[in-house]
N, C-alpha and C positions, 0 to 999 in steps of 0.2 A: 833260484829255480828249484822247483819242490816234484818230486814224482807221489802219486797216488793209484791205489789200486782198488778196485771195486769186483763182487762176484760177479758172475752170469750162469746163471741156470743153477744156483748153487753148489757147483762146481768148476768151474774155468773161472781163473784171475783176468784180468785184465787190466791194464796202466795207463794212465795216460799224464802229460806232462806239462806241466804250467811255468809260463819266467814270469817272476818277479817285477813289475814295472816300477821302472825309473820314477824319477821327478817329473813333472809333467812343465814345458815351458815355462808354465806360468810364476810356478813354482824357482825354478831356477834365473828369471825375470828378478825375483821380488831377492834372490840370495844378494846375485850380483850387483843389486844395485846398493843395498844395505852395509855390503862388507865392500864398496867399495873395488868393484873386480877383481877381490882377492878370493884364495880358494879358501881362505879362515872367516871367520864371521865371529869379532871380540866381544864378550857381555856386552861393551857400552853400544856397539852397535845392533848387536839383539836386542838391547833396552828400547833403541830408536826405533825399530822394525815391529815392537809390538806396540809402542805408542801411537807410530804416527798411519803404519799400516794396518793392525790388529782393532785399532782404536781404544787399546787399555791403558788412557792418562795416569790410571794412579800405580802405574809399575814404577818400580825403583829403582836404581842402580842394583841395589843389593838383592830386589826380587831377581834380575834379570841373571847375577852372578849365581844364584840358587838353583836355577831350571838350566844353566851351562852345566855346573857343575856337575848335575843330578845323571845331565846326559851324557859328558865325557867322564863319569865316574870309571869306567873299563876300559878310555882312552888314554893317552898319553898325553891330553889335555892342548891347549894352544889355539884354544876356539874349535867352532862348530865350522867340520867339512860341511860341504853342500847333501852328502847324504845323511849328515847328523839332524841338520836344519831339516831337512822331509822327513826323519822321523820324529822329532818334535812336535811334525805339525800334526801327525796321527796319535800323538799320546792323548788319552783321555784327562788324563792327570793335570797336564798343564795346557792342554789347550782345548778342551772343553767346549760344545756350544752352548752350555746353561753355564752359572756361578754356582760356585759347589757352596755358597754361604746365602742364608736368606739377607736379602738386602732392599725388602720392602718394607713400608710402614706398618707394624703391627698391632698399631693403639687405638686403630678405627674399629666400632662396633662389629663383629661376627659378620654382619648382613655385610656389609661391604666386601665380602671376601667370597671366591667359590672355595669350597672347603672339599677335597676329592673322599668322596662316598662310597662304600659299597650297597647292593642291596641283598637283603638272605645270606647275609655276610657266612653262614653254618654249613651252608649246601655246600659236597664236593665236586656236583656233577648236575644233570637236570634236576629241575624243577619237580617232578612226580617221584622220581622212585630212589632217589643218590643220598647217601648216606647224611646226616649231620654230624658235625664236627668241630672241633675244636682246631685244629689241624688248618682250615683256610681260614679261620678269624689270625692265626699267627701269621700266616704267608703276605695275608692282608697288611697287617700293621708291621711287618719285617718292611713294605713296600711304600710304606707311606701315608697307608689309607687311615685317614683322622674318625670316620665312620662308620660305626661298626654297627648293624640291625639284628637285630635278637625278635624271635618270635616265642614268644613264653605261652606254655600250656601248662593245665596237670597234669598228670601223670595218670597212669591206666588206675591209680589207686585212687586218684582224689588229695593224696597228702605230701606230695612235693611237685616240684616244677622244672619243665624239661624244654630244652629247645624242638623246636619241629617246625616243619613247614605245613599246619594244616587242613584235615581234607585230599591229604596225596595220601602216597606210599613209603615217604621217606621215613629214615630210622630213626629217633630222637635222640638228642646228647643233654647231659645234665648240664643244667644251669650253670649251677654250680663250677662243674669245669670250663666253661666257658668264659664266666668273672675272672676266675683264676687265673684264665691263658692271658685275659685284656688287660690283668694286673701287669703281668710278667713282662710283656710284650707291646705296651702302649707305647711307651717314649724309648725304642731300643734306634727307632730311625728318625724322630722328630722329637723335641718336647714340649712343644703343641697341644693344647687339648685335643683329647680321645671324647667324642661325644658316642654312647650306645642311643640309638631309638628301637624303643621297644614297641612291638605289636602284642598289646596284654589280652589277653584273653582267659582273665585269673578272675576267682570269689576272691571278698576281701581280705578274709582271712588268710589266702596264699599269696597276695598281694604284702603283706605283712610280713610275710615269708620273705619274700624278695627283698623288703626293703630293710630286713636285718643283713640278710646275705650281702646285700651290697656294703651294709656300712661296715661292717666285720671283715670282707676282704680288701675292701678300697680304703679305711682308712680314716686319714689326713686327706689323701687323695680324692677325694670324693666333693666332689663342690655341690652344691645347693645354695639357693638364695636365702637369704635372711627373711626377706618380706612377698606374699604371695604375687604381687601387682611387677612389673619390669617393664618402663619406657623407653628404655634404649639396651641393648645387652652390650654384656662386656666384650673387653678386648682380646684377641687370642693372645697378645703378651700380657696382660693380666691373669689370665687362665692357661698359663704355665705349667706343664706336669701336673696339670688336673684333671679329673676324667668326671663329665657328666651326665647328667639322664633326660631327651627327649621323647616324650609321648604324648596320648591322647590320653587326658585325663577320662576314667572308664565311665561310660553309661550303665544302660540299664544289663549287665551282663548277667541278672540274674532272673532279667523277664525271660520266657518263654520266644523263639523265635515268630513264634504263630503271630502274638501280640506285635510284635515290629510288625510284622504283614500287614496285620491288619489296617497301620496308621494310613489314613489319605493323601491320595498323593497332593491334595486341593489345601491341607493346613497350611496356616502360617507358618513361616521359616522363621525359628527363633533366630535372635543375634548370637553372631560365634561366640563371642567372649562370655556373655552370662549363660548360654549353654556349657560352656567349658566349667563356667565356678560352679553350677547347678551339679553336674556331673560330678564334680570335686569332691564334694560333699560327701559324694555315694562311695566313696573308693576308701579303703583306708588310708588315715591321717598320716600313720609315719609314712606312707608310701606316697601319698600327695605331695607329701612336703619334700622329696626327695627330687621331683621333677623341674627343672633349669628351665627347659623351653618348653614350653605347653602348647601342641600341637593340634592339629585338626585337618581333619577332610571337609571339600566344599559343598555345602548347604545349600538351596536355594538358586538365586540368580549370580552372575559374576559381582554384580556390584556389590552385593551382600559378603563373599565370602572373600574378595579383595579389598575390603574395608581397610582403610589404615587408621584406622580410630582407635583407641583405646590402648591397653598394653600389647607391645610385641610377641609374635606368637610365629607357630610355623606351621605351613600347608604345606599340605601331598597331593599332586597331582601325579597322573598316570600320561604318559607319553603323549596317547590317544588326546583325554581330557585337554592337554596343553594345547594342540594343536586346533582344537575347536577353540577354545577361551580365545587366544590369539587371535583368530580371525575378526573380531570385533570387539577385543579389550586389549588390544598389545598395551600399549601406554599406560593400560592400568594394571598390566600384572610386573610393568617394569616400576610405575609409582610405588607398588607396595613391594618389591622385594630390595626397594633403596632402603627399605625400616624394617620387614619383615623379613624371614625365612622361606624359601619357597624348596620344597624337595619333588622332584620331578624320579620317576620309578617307571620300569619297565612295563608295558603292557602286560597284562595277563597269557595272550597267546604264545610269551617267549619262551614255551615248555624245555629248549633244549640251553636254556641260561644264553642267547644271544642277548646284545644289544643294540640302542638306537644311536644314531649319530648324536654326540652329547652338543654340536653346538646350536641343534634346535630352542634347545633350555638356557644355555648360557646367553644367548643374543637376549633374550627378557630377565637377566639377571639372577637366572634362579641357581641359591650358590649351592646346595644338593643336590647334584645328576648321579641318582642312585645306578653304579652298573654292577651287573655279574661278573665278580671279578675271579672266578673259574674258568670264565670263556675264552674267544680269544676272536681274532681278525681285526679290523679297520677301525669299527668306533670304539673297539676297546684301548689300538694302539695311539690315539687322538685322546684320550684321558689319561693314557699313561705320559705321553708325552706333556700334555697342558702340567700336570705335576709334578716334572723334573724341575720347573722354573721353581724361582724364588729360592733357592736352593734343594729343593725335595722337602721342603717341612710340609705340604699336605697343605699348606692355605694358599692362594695366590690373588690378589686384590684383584678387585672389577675396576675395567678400565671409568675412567670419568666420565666420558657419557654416559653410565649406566648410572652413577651417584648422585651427577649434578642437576639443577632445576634453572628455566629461563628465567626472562623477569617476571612473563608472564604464569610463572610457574609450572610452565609444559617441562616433560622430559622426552627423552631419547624413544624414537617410532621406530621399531626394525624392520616394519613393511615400508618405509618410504626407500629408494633407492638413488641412496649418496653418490655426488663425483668420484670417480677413482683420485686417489690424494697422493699414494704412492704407489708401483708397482714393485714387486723384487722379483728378483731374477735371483735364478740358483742355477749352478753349472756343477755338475757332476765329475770329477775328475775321476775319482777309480774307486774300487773299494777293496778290501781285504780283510784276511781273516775268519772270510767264511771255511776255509778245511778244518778249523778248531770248533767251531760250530755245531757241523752237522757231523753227525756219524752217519757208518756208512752204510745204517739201512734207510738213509733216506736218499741213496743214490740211485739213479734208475738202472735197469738191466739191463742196458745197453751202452749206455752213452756216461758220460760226467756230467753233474750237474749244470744247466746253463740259468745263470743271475742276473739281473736286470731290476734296473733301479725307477722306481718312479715317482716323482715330484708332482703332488696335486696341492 
């Protein structure tokens, strides 16, 4: 039983008092059956209660004597009373709803995996006017996130290079410090590759710039390919405590905008890929060659810029963009992100750093759902959650319908609408621990907070 007190009117206290809830039946069903109708509950029958009720086979006698121990460590020992066993079942420590160890296969190509993204990874706050920073690319990679986007400018001088968001109001943060912090802070929660995608909008000469900056603070660390061409990428256990670079190899960033204007809308759509090497060319060498995944935006018609021809590469679509492609290319944007990259980014209207529901992207495989990891509500807590699994390293593998091909070599339709195969059910017993939570200016002026739980 806990008393709490809250203001009213910024002057008058007011109290009010909460008990403690018991075990709940179900709960006490599952002690006394395990221990046997006794009021002790011994390792070996804790051991049994997590095997055959918990469903965790590979517990051991001596696991089960470890998380006894751990919890009569302030008891007098001689087994777990009925309220030792209820609070067991609330420790995050030992019973946990993810595995606090990755324990998926990590030797499948990148593209097999969704890999948890940010987008504008620099922004503290909106989109137009909120500082950049160094500060959420840390918070970011503290939390798991493998993807960090960098938007690189010059600077008001012409002779260094600054993060910004631009075309707004926001402030810029130097480069520089920003390599520095994703040195520091890449493998402090995963040690997973850290991939930066960069949005270049550098001459080549400051492009040069960068690609000293990066080798100079990354290192060893810094991965790059050996050869320009890659028909299948590596594996994220291959790419262990490496950090490296996808972008769009740059065009013409030194024509005039007018000239873009002016092109037809009625030309030929080149091919992605010898557009990308054409482009290559134009960009400085040492910085070309620094580039891991060679990226691009979609061209043309969907067939064209869903191609799975030639070497692996990665596309960026826009929320909006996916939802149209989908409408009459599902199958083909879930064929190409079995081999390809697909990054999926928030609409441009999301001026105050919202996001979309991420599992519009993931049902066509796309393993990038770039979000504003600033924000906060529903589909932010839906990506935070998808990337507790597998331990928290920040990859989590695509289920196999998204991988695999028939005989007739169709894949997985996420417009068709499958039998139901299983249903779950979840029963809510209680929750706690919300008084540690919140403080108490988030109580209202009248009343105690009232909590309510909901399962969707």
């Amino acid at each position: 039983m806990g008393t709490y007190s809250y203001k009213v009117f910024k002057c008058f206290n007011r109290k009010f008092t909460i008990t403690e809830p018991g075990p709940p039946d179900d709960v006490k069903y599952a002690f006394y059956k395990f221990s046997s109708g006794a009021d002790h509950m011994s390792a070996d029958q804790f051991r049994r209660f997590l095997v055959e009720n918990q469903g965790e086979s590979d517990c051991t006698s001596s696991d089960s004597a470890v998380i006894v121990d751990k919890i009569l460590q302030d008891s007098d020992g001689g087994g777990l009373s009925l309220d030792e066993f209820f609070h067991f079942l609330l420790l995050d420590d030992f019973n946990a709803p993810f595995k606090s160890q990755v324990h998926q296969d990590m030797n499948a190509p990148l593209s097999h995996y969704f890999i948890y993204t940010g987008h504008n990874s620099y922004l503290t706050g909106n989109q137009l006017s909120s500082d950049c920073s160094d500060v959420p690319i840390i918070k970011a990679l503290q939390d798991g996130v493998r993807v960090i986007e960098l938007d690189i400018w010059p600077n008001s001088t012409k002779d260094d290079v600054v993060v910004v968001h631009g075309g707004t109001l926001t402030t810029p943060v130097s480069l520089v410090q920003c390599l520095k912090s994703i040195k520091e802070y890449a493998f402090v929660s995963s040690h997973y590759p850290v991939i930066i995608t960069l949005e270049d909008h550098l001459t080549t000469d400051l492009q040069a710039k960068v690609a000293e900056m990066a080798t100079q603070i990354f290192g060893e660390t810094l991965y790059y390919p050996e050869t320009d061409s890659m028909e299948e990428f590596p594996s994220p256990e291959s790419l262990k405590d490496r950090i490296f670079i996808s972008t769009k190899p740059p065009k013409e960033y030194l024509e005039s905008e007018a000239e873009a204007d002016d092109k037809s809308e009625n030309d030929e759509v080149e091919d992605m890929n010898s557009s990308e090497t054409k482009s290559l060319q134009q960009c400085a060498p040492e910085y070309g060659r620094l580039i891991t995944i060679h990226a691009g935006k979609p061209k043309g018609h969907a067939n064209d810029y869903l191609s799975v021809s030639g070497d692996v590469r990665r596309l960026s679509l826009s929320e909006h963009m996916l939802e149209n492609t989908s409408e009459g290319h599902g199958t083909k944007i879930v064929r190409f992100t079995q081999k390809n990259i697909l990054r999926v980014y928030p609409k441009g209207t999301r001026v105050s750093s919202s996001n979309y529901m991420p599992h519009i992207a993931w049902v066509y495989g796309a393993q990038m759902v770039a979000f504003n990891m600033q924000g906060y509500g529903k589909p932010l807590w839906c990506m935070q959650g998808m990337f507790r699994g597998n331990g928290g390293c920040g990859y989590v593998k695509k289920p196999e319908c998204l991988l695999e091909r028939g005989p007739n070599d169709e894949v997985f339709d996420p417009s068709i609408t499958l039998p139901v195969k299983k249903t779950l059910k979840v029963k809510v017993y209680m929750g706690t621990g919300w008084s540690s939570d919140f403080s108490q200016t988030h109580f209202d002026s009248f009343s105690p907070p009232d909590f309510y739980t909901k399962v969707s």
